[in-house]
C-alpha positions in Angstrom: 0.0 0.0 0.0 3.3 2.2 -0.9 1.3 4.5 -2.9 -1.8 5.1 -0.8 -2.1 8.3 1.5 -2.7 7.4 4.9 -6.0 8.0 6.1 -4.8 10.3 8.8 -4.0 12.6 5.7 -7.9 12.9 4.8 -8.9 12.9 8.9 -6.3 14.7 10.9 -6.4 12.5 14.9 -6.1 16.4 16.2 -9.4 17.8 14.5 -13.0 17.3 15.8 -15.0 13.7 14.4 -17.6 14.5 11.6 -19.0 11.5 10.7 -20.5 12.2 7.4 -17.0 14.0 6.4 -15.1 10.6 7.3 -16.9 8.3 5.4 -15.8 9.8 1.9 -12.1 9.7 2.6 -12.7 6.1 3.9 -14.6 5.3 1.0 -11.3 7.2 -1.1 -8.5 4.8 1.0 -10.5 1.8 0.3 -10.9 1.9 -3.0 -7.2 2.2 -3.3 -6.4 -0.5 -1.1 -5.2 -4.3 -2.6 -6.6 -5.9 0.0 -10.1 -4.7 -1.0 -9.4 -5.2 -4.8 -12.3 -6.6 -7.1 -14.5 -6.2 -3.9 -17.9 -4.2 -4.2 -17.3 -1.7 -1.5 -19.5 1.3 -2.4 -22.6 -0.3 -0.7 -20.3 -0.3 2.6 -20.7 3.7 2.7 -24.6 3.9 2.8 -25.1 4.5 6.6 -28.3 4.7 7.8 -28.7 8.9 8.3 -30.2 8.2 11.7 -27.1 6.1 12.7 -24.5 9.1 11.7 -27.1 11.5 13.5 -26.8 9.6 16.8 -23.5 8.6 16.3 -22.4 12.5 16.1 -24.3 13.8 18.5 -22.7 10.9 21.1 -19.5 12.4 19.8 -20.4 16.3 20.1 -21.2 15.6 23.8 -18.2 14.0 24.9 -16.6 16.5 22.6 -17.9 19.8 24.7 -16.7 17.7 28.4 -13.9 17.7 26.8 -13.5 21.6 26.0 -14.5 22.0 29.2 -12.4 20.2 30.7 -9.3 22.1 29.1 -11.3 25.6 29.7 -11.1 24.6 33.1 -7.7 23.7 33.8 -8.3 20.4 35.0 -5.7 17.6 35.1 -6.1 15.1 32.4 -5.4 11.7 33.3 -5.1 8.6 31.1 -5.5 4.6 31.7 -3.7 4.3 28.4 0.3 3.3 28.7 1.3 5.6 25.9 -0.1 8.9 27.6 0.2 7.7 31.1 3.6 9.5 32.3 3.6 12.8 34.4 4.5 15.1 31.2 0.9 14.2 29.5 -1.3 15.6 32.1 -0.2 19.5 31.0 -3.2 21.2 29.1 -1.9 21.2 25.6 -0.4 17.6 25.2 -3.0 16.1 27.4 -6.0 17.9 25.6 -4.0 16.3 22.2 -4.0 13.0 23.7 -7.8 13.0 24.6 -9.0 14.3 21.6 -7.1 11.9 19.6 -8.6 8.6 21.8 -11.8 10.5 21.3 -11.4 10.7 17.6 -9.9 7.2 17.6 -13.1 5.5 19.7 -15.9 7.1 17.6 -14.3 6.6 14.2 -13.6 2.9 15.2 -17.4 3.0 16.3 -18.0 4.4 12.5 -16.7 1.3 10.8 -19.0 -0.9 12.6 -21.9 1.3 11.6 -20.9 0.4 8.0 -23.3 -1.9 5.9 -20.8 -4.7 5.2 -22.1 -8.0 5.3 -18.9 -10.1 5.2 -17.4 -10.5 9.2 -14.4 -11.4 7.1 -13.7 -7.7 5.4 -14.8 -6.5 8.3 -12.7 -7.5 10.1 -10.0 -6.6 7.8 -11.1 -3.3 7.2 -11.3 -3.1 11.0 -8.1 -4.3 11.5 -6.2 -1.9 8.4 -8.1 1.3 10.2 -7.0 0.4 13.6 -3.1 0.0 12.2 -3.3 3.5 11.0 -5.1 5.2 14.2 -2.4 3.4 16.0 0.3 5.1 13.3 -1.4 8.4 13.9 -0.7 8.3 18.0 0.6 11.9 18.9 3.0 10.3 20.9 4.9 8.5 18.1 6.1 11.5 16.9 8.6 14.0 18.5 6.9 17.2 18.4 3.8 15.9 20.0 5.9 13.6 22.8 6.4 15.5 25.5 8.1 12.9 27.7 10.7 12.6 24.2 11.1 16.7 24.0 11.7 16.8 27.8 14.4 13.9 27.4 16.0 15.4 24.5 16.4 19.0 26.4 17.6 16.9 29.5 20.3 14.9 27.7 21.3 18.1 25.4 20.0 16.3 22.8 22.1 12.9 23.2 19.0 10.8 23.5 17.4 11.6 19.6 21.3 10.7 18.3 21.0 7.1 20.4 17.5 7.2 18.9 19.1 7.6 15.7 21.8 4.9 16.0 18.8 2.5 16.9 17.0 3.1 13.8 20.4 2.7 12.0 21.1 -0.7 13.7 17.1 -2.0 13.3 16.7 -0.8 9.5 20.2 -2.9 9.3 18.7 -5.9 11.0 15.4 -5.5 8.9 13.5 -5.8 12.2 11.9 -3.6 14.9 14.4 -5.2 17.5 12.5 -5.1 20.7 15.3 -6.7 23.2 18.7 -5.9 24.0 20.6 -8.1 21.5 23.9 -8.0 23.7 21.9 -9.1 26.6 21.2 -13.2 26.1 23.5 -15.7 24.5 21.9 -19.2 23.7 23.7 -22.2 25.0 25.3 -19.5 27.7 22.5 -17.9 29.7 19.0 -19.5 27.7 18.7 -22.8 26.5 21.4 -24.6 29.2 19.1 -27.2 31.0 22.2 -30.4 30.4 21.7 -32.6 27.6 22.8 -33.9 24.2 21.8 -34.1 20.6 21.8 -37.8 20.0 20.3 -37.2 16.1 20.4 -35.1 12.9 18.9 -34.6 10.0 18.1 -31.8 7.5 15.5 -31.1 8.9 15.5 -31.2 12.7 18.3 -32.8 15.9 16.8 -34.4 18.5 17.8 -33.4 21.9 18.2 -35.7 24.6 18.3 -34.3 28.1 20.6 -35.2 31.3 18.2 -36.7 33.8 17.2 -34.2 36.8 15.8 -36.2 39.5 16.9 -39.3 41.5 14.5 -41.4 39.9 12.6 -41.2 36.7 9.7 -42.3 34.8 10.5 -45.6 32.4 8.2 -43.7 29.0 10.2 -40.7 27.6 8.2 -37.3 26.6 8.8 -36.1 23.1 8.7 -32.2 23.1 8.0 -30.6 19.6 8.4 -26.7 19.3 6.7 -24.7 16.7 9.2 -24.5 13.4 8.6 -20.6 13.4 10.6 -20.1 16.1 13.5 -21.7 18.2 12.8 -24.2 20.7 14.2 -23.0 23.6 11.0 -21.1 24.3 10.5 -24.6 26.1 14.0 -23.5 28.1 14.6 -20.2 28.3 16.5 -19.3 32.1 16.6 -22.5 34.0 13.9 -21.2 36.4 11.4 -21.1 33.6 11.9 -24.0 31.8 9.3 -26.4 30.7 12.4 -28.9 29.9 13.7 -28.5 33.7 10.4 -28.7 35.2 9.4 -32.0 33.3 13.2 -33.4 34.4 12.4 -32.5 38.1 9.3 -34.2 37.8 10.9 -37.9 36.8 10.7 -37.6 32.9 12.7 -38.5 30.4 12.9 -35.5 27.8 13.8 -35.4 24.3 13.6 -32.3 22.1 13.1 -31.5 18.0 15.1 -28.5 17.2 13.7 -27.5 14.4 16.6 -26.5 11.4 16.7 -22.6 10.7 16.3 -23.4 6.9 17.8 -21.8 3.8 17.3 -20.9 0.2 18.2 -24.7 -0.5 15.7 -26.0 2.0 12.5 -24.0 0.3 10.9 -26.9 -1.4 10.6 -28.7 1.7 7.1 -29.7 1.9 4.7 -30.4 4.8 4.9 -34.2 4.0 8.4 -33.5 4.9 7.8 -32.2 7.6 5.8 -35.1 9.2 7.7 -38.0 7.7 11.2 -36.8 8.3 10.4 -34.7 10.9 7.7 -35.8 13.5 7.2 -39.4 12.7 11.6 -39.7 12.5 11.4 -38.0 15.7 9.1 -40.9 17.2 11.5 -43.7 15.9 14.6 -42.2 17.1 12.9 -41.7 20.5 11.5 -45.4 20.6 14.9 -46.6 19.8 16.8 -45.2 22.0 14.8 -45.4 25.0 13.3 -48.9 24.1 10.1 -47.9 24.7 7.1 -48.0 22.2 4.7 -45.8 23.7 5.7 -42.0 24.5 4.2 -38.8 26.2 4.1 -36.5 23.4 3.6 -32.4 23.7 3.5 -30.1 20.5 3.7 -26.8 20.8 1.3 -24.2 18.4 2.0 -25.1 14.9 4.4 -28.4 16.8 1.0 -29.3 18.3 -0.5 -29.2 14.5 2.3 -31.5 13.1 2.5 -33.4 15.9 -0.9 -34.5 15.4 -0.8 -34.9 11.8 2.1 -37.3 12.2 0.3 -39.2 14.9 -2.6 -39.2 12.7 -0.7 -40.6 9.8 0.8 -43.2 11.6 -2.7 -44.4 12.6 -3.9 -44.5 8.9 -0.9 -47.4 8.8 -1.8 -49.1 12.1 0.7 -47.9 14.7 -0.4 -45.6 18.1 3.1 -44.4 19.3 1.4 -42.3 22.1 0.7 -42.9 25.0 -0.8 -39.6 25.6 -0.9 -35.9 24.0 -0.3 -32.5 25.6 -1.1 -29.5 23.0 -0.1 -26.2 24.4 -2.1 -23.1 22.3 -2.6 -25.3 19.4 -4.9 -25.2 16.0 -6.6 -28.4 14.7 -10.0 -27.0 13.6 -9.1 -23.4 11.8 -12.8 -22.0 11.7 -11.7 -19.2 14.1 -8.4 -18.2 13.8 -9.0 -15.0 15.3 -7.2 -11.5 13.6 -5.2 -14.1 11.8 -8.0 -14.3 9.5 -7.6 -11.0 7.8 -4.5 -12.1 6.2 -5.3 -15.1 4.4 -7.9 -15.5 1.6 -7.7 -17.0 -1.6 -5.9 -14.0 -3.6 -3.0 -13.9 -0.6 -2.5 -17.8 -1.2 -2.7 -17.6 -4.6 0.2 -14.7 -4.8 2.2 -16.9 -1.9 1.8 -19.9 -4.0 3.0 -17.9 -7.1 6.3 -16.2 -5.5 7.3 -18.1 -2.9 5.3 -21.6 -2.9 6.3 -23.5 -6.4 4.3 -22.3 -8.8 6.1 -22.3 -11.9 8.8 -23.2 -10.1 9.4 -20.5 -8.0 10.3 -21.9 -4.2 11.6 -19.0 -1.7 11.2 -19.0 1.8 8.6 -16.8 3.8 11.2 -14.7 6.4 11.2 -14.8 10.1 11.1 -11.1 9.6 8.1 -11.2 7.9 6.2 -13.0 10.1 7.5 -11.5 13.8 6.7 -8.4 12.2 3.2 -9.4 11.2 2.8 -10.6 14.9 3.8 -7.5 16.1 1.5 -5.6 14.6 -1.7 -7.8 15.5 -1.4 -5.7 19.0 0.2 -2.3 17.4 0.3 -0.3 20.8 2.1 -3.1 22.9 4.3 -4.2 20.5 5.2 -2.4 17.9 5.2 1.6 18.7 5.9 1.3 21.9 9.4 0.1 21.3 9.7 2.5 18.5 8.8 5.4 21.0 11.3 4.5 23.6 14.2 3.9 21.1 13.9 6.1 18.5 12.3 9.2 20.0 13.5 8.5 23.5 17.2 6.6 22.7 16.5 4.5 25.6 18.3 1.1 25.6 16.0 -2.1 24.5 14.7 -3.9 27.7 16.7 -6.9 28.7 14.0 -9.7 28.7 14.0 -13.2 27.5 11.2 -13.9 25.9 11.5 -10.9 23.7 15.0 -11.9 22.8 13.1 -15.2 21.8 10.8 -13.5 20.1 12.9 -11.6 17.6 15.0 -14.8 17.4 13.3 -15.7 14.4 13.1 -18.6 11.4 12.4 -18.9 8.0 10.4 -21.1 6.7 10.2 -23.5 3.4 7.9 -21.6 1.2 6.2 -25.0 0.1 5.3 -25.7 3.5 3.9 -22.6 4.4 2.1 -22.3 1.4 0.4 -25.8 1.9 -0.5 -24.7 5.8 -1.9 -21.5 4.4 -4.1 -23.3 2.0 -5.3 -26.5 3.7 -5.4 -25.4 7.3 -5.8 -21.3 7.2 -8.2 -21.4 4.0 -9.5 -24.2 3.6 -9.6 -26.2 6.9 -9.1 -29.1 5.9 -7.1 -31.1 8.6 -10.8 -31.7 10.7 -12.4 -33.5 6.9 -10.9 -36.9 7.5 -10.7 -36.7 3.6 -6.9 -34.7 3.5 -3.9 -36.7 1.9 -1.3 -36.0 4.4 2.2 -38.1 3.4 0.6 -41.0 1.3 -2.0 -41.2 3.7 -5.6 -40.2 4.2 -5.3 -37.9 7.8 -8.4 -38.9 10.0 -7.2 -37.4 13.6 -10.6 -39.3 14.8 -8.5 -42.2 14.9 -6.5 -40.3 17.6 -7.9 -41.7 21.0 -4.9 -41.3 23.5 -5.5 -39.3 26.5 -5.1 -35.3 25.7 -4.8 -32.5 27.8 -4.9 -29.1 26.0 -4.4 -26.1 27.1 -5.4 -22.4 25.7 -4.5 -19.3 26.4 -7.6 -16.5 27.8 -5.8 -13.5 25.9 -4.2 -15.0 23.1 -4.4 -13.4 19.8 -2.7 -15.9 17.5 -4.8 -19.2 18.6 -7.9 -17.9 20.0 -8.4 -20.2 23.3 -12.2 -20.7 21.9 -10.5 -22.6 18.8 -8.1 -25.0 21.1 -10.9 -25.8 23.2 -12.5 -26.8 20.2 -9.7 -28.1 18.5 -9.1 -30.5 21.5 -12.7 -32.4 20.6 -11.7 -33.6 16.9 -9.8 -36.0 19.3 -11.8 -39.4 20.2 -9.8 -40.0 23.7 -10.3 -38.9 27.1 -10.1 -35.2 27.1 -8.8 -32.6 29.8 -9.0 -28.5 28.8 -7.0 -26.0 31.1 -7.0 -22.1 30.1 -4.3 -20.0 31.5 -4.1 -16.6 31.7 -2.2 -13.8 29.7 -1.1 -14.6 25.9 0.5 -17.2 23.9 4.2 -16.4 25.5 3.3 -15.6 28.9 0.4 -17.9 29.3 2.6 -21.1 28.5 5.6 -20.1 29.9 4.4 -19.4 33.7 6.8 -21.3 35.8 5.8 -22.4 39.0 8.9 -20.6 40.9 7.4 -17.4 40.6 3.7 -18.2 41.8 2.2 -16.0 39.2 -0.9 -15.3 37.5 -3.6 -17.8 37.7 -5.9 -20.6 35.3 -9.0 -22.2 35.1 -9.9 -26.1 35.4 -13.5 -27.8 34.8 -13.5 -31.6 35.3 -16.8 -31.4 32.4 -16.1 -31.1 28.7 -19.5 -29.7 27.1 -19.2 -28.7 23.5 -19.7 -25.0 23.8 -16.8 -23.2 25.2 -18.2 -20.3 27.1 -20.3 -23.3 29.0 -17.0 -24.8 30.0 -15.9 -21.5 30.6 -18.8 -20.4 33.2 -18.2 -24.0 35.1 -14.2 -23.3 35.1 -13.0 -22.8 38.6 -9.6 -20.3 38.8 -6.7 -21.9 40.9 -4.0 -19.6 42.0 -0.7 -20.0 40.1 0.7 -22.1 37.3 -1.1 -24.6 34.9 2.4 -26.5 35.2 1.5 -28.7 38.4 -2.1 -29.5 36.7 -0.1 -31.0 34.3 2.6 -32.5 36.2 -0.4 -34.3 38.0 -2.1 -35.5 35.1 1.0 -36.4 33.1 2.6 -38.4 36.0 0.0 -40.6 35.7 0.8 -41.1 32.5 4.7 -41.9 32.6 4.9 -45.9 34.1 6.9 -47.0 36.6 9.8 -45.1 38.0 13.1 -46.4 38.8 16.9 -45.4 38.2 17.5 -43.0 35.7 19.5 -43.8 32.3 23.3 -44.5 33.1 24.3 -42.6 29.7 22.5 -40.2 26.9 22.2 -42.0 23.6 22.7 -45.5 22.5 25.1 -47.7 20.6 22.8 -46.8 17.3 22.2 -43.1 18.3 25.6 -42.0 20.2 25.5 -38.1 21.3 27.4 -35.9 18.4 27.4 -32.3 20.4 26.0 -30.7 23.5 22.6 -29.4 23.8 21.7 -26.7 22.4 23.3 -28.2 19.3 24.3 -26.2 16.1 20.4 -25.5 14.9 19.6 -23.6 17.0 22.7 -21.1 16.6 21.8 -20.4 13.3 20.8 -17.2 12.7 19.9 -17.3 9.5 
């Protein structure tokens, strides 16, 4: 959209709402948008006369407490994080704020006035609108930032030239960085739980981790990460690791790191991905422990090719687990949330065309790409925030983990993604017991291990409706937890730091907001639910293994292993 004017050039956020006078620059931006291309928008701007009437005169009112407000002199004061310091409550910056989350409410409240009958382009038009109100903030911008202009008269103006060496090193990087690069090192300070690989492929090692408890369980658990990002999400510092905490526990733990692939890697296809990933994964695992039945967890899109390798391996007779964990995972894609506004059959098409082997045209879709469309599914939080307080501020990136994780990213095979896009995203196929899925025909009804699944309440990448839903395409005995926060935070919430809280109900009724007004909340961390319900799954205990590996399957490196190094 490189050539369309931004819509806060037709409605200034520092000018009174006229909702008659924003509907033809809307109607203007639209028509120039791609994403609205060989639509027939000009329906969408016949609002009903008495809705723009009631909708102005709402505004008008809230408008004139407003003036008063600032006639007055009183103190303005804001629940919002971006005008929430000291310097905003002054009456000219403060009266800029409020009028501009004034003019941002009621011209969100104009779009759902429009006549638009698809939820789909709604949505999207919802969600382009709401990227440009949070473009136009006043304090993304220097002159209008008072907290910025106060620092840059403090420092002499030394904080806008750090803020200008941060844009220099980000526009380098290709990335909004939102973590001190210098401040983690994997395999030094994340990722150091004791263990070896013990496999290697193209496409993945296999991790196999130093026992951590004086006993263990006799059946191993397989871990499998999402391939979007690095694994050591499941082992970031070693108080919250998932990896330590199942060790402690009495578990045997192996690990897919997932290879950081290349331009030589791009016609790797889902298929792939299951045969020589998850399914290679399971006999390595059964051969070196000597077990036949493992404790399996998958992790978002791990949880999703987790279960379509189990689900192949059913369609030829074997039933390697002997239960499931899926952590914030998607089986049935009819709700995938704000996701949704980014797939359709034109964006598949053009992915399929450029990057998915069409013509023969494989490329990768970039880690970049995807962390910064992630980003920008919550603008304010994480996008120009960070921008704010290292551009305009020159403040040093905070040193946290999971954000070092998060701009840690991977690229993935272009054939792959294009063939999740399609069947799963668009077409939601992996629920139609119909889907050919490596040779075979993928019926995850034939699944029938115990499953626990767990969802996050705020997540905005798998909405915890979906895996709720998700967990019933599976025929075994079912147990649902929610956890609080988001798809980072509400997974990883070790049990050494006693926060936040989630939600258990022993029923399992079809509709999730029934299950969810049954739930109970339990102080604290999901982890112990399911060190409880996964202990009872793990056989008998006794010493733990003498040495990692096998004669077959000796170790080759440390953990982390050499994947996960690779920065692409």
């Amino acid at each position: 959209m490189t050539n369309i004017p931004p819509f806060s050039a037709f409605f200034p956020a520092n000018l009174p709402f006229v909702a008659r006078a924003a509907l033809e620059p809307l109607r203007f931006w639209v028509r120039q948008s791609p994403w609205f291309q060989g639509k027939d928008t000009d329906a969408w701007f016949d609002v009903d006369a008495a809705a723009l009437d009631r909708l102005q005169g709402e505004y008008n009112s809230e408008w004139a407490q407003l003036g008063m407000q600032m006639l007055t002199h009183q103190p303005f004061a804001f629940s919002d994080s971006r005008f929430a310091g000291r310097a905003w409550n002054q009456p000219l910056f403060g009266s800029l704020a409020a009028l501009y989350l004034l003019n941002s409410r009621y011209l969100m409240r104009l779009i759902d006035e429009l006549p638009i009958e698809s939820a789909k382009l709604r949505k999207r038009l919802g969600f382009l609108v709401e990227q440009l109100i949070a473009a136009g903030a006043p304090s993304n911008y220097l002159n209008s930032n008072p907290e910025a202009l106060e620092y840059a008269v403090q420092t002499g103006g030394a904080s806008l030239f750090s803020g200008l060496l941060h844009l220099v090193s980000d526009l380098k990087e290709g990335k909004l960085r939102q973590c001190d690069s210098g401040a983690f090192e994997v395999g030094v300070n994340l990722a150091t739980t004791p263990g070896q690989v013990v496999y290697e492929n193209p496409l993945f090692q296999l991790i196999q981790y130093a026992p951590q408890s004086a006993t263990q369980y006799k059946r191993p658990l397989l871990l499998v990460p999402p391939a979007i990002n690095k694994f050591y999400i499941l082992d970031m510092q070693p108080e919250s690791s998932l990896v330590r905490y199942a060790l402690e526990q009495g578990h045997p733990v192996y690990l897919m790191s997932w290879r950081n692939v290349d331009q030589s890697m791009a016609a790797t296809t889902w298929d792939d991905y299951v045969e020589q990933g998850i399914i290679e994964a399971i006999r390595v695992t059964q051969a070196i422990s000597g077990e036949q039945q493992l404790n399996m967890l998958g992790y978002c899109v791990g949880g999703t090719l987790l279960a379509c390798g189990l689900g192949v391996l059913a369609a030829r007779g074997e039933k390697p687990a002997a239960s499931l964990t899926l952590l914030v995972t998607l089986l049935d894609f009819a709700d995938t949330g704000v996701l949704n506004v980014f797939v359709d059959e034109e964006i598949v098409r053009y992915r399929e065309r450029t990057i998915g082997g069409e013509g023969g045209n494989f490329g990768l879709f970039r880690g970049e790409d995807m962390g910064n469309t992630f980003s920008l599914l919550r603008p304010n939080e994480l996008w120009w925030n960070y921008g704010v307080e290292k551009y305009l501020k020159g403040q040093k990136p905070r040193s946290l983990d999971l954000l070092f994780w998060n701009n840690d990213h991977t690229h993935l095979p272009g054939a792959m993604y294009c063939w999740y896009l399609r069947h799963a995203y668009l077409q939601n196929e992996l629920k139609s017991g119909r889907l050919q899925v490596c040779g075979e025909t993928l019926d995850l009804g034939e699944l029938d291990m115990p499953t626990y699944v767990v969802g996050a309440r705020e997540d905005h990448i798998v909405p915890w409706q979906s895996a709720f839903n998700s967990g019933h395409l599976l025929k075994g005995p079912t147990r649902f937890v929610l956890g609080a926060s988001g798809h980072i935070a509400g997974i990883i919430n070790p049990v050494s730091k006693n926060k936040r809280s989630y939600w258990t109900n022993e029923a399992l009724p079809a509709d999730p907001a029934q299950w969810l007004e049954g739930a109970v909340e339990q102080p604290g961390s999901w982890w112990t639910d399911w060190a409880t319900w996964l202990g009872q799954h793990g056989g008998k205990r006794g010493k733990p293994a003498a040495r990692l590996g096998s004669v077959d399957y000796p170790p080759r490196e440390p953990a982390p292993g050499q994947y996960v190094l690779d920065r692409g």
